[in-house]
C-alpha positions as CSV (number, residue, x, y, z in Angstrom):
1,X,0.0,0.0,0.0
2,X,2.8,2.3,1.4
3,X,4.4,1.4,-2.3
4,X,1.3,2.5,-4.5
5,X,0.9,6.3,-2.6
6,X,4.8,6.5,-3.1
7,X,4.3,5.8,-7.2
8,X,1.0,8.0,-7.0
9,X,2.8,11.4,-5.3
10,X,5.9,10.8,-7.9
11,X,3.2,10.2,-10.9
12,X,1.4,13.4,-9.5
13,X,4.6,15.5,-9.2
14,X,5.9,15.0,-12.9
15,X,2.4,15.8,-14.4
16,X,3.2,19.0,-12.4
17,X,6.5,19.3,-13.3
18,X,5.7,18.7,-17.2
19,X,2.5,21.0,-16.5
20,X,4.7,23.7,-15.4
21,X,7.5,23.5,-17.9
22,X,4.7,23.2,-21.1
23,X,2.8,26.7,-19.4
24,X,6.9,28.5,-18.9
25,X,7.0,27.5,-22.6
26,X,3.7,29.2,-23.8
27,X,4.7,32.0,-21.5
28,X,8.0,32.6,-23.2
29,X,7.1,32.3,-26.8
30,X,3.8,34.2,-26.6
31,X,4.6,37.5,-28.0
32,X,2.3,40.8,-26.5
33,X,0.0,42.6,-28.2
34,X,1.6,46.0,-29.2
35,X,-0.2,49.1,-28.1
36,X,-3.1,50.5,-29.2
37,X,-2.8,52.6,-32.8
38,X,0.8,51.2,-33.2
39,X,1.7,49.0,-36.3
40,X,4.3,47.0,-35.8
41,X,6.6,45.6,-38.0
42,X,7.1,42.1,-39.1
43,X,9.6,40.0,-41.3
44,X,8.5,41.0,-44.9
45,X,7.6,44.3,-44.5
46,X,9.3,48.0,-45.4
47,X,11.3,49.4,-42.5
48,X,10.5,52.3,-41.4
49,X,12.1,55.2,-42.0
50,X,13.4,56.8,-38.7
51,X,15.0,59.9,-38.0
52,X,16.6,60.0,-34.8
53,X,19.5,61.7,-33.5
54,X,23.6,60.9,-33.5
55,X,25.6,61.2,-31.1
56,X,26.5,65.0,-32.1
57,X,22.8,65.9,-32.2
58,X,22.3,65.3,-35.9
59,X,19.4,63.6,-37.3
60,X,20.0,60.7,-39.4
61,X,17.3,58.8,-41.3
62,X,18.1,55.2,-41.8
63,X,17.4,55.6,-45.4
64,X,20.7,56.9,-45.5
65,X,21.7,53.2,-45.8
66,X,19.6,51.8,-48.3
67,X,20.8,49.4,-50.6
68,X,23.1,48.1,-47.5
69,X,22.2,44.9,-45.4
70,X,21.4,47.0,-42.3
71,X,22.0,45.3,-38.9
72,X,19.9,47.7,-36.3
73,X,20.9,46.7,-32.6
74,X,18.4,48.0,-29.9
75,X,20.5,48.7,-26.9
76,X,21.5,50.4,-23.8
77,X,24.3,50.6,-21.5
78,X,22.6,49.2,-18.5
79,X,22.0,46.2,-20.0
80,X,24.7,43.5,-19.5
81,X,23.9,41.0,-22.6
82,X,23.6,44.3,-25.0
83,X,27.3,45.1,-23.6
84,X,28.6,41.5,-24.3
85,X,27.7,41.2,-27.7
86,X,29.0,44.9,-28.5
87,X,32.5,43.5,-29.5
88,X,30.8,41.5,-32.3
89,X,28.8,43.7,-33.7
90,X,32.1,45.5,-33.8
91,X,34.1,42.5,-35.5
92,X,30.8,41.9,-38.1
93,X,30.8,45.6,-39.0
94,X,35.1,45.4,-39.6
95,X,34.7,41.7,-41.8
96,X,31.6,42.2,-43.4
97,X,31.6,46.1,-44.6
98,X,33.4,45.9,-47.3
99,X,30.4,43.1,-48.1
100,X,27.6,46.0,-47.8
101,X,27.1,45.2,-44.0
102,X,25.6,48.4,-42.0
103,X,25.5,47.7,-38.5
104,X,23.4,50.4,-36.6
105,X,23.3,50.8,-33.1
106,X,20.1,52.5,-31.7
107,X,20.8,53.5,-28.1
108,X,17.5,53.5,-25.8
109,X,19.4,55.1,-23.1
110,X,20.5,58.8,-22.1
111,X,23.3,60.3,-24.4
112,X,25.2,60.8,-21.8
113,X,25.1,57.4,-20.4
114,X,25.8,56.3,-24.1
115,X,28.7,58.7,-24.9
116,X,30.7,57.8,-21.5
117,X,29.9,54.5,-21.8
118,X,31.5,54.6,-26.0
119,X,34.3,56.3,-24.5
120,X,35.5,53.3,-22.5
121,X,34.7,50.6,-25.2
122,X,34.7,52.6,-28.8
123,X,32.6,51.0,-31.8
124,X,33.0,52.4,-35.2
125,X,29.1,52.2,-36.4
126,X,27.0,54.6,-35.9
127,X,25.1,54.8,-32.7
128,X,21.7,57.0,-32.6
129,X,19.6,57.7,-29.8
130,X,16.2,56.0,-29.7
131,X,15.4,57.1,-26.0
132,X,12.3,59.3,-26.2
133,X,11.3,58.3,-29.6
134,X,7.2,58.2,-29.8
135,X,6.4,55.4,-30.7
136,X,9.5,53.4,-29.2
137,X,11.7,52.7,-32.3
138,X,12.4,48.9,-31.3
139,X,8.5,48.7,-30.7
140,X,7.9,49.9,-34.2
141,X,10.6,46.8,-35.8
142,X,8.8,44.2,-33.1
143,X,9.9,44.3,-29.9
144,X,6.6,44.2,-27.9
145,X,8.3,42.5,-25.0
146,X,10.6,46.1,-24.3
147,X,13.3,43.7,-24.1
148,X,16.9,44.3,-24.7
149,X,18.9,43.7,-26.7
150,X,16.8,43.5,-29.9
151,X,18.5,43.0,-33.8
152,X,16.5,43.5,-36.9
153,X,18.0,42.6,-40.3
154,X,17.5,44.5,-43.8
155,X,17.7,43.6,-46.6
156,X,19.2,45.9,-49.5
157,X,15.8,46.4,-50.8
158,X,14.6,47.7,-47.6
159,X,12.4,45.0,-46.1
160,X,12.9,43.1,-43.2
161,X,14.0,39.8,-43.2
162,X,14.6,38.7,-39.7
163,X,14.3,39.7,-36.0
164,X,15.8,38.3,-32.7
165,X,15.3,38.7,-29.5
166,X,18.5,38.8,-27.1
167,X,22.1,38.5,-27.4
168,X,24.1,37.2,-30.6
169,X,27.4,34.5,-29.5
170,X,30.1,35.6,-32.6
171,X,28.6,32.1,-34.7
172,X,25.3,33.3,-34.2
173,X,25.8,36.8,-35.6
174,X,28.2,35.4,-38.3
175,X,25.5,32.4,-39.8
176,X,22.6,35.4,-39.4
177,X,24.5,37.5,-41.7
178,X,26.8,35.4,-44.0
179,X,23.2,33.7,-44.9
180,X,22.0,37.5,-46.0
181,X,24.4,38.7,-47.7
């Protein structure tokens, strides 16, 4: 008897166990609705075409790079997985320029945070400042989670082609690009 209670509270705590892991799944992969009168984009569709402001205060529209493949990296300096995969970028933006690679970093931080932070670890793409942007630029390319960091791809011809959510390992970033190019 003792032996049948014993299988029955093991039987009943992996159908919890499974329960729970199946609903974190869901949970995880369910993407939010974005706000109300905001139209988000998706894989397929024109990017937008921002103006927002460099680190000198210029505006710069990122139609400036059509006919690149334009990496845009959401970011901020507070954020530790945005500050590991920095030195990529970096490296992708030095191997894969001369291929027509733009990356684009788009700062959702103060400038001042962002130009003391660049000061300590330079990049040599362009950085813009997305912080206080209506709607929130990386909402507009489909972040609807607000999480960082956030990289969209586009193609030359100015549509999207992919979006991921979180940091890149140096493979990662390579295989998303090289298969772009």
């Amino acid at each position: 008897m003792r032996d049948r209670a014993g299988l029955w509270i093991v039987a009943v705590a992996l159908a919890a166990g499974l329960a729970g892991m199946l609903a974190g799944r869901w949970w995880q992969t369910r993407q939010p609705p974005a706000p109300p009168g905001v139209a988000v984009l998706t894989p397929g569709d024109r990017r937008a075409d921002l103006a927002l402001p460099d680190l000198d205060g210029a505006t710069r529209r990122l139609s400036a790079w059509d006919g690149k493949l334009v990496l845009l990296n959401f970011w901020a300096t507070w954020c530790g997985p945005c500050r590991e995969e920095m030195p990529a970028l970096e490296s992708a933006q030095r191997r894969y320029g001369g291929r027509g690679l733009q990356v684009v970093g788009i700062a959702l931080d103060e400038p001042a945070a962002v130009q003391a932070y660049l000061g300590e670890v330079p990049v040599r793409y362009p950085i813009l400042i997305g912080l206080g942007h209506t709607p929130d630029p990386s909402l507009l390319f489909g972040d609807t989670r607000g999480a960082l960091p956030y990289s969209v791809l586009i193609g030359r011809d100015g549509r999207i082609l992919r979006t991921k959510l979180g940091g890149f390992t140096p493979a990662e970033l390579g295989a998303w690009i090289e298969g772009s190019l």
